[in-house]
C-alpha positions in Angstrom: 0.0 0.0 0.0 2.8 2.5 0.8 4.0 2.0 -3.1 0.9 2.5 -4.5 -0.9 5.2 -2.1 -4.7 5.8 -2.7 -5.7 9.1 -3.1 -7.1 9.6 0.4 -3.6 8.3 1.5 -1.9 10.7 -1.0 -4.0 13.8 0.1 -4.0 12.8 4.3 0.0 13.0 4.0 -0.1 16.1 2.0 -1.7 17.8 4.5 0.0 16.0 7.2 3.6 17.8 5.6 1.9 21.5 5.0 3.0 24.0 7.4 1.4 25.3 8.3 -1.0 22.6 9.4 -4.7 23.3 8.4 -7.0 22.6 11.2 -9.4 19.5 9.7 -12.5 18.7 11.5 -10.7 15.4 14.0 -14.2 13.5 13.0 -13.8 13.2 9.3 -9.9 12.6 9.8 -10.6 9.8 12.2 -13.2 8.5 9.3 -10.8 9.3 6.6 -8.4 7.0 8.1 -10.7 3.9 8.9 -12.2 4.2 5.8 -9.7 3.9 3.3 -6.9 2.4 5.4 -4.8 5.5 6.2 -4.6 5.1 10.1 -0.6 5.5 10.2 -1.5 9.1 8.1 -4.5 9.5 10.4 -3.0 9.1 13.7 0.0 11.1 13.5 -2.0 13.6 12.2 -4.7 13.3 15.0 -2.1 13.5 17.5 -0.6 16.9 16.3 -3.9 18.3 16.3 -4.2 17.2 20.2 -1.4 19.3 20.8 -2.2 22.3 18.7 -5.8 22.1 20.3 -5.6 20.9 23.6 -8.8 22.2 24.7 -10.6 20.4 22.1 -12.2 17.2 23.3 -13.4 16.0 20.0 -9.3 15.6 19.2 -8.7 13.4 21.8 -12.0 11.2 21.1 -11.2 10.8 17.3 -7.4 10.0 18.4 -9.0 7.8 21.2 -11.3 5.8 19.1 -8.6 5.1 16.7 -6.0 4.0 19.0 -9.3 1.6 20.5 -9.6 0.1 17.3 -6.2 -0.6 16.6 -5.5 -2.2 20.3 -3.2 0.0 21.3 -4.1 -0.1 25.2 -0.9 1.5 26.5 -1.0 4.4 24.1 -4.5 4.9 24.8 -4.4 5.2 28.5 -1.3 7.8 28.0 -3.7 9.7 26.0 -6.0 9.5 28.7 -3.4 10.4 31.5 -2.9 13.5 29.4 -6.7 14.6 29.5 -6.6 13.9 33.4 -6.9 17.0 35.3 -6.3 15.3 38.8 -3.4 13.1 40.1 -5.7 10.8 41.7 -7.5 9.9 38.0 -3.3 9.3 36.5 -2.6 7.5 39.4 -5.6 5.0 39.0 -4.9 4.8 35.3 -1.7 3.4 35.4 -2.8 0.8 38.3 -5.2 -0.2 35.8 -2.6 -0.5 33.0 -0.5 -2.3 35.1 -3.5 -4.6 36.4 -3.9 -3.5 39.6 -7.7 -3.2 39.3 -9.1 -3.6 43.1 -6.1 -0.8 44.1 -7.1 1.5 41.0 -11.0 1.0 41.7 -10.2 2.0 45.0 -8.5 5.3 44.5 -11.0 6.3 41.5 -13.9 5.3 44.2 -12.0 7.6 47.0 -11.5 10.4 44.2 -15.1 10.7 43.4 -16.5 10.2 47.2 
């Protein structure tokens, strides 16, 4: 596929390389990607938006969703740690990624009482 891109592939990666970057709704990039099998244009691209729009929650759940559908558990829970706003939700988190679920329940079930 990378010697013969389709032209969804072609046009992703041209944006992906303009500087500077055009801000593309996250949504159709995410779809972009799934659809026509450009999820290693799709992500990167995703993930510079995350940074260039921090604020932006539909970035993260585009990025997210992607990263869920490709299995990556570990990145997705460090996208996650970076959307936490308290120390208690990272610190569950990474019990959780490292399958500590009763002590992670715990200290997300102490954070919210």
């Amino acid at each position: 596929a990378s010697a013969r891109p389709n032209v969804v592939q072609a046009l992703l990666e041209g944006i992906s390389l303009s500087q500077p970057q055009p801000k593309i709704p996250s949504e159709l990039i995410k779809f972009l990607g799934k659809t026509y099998n450009a999820w290693h244009i799709a992500i990167p691209l995703l993930e510079s938006h995350v940074m260039m729009f921090p604020q932006e929650t539909r970035c993260f759940d585009a990025l997210a969703e992607l990263y869920k559908q490709l299995n990556e558990h570990d990145v997705l829970v460090g996208l996650w740690k970076k959307r936490c706003r308290a120390e208690e939700s990272t610190a569950g988190l990474s019990l959780v990624q490292h399958s500590r679920w009763e002590e992670g329940e715990r200290l997300f079930h102490h954070t919210v009482t």
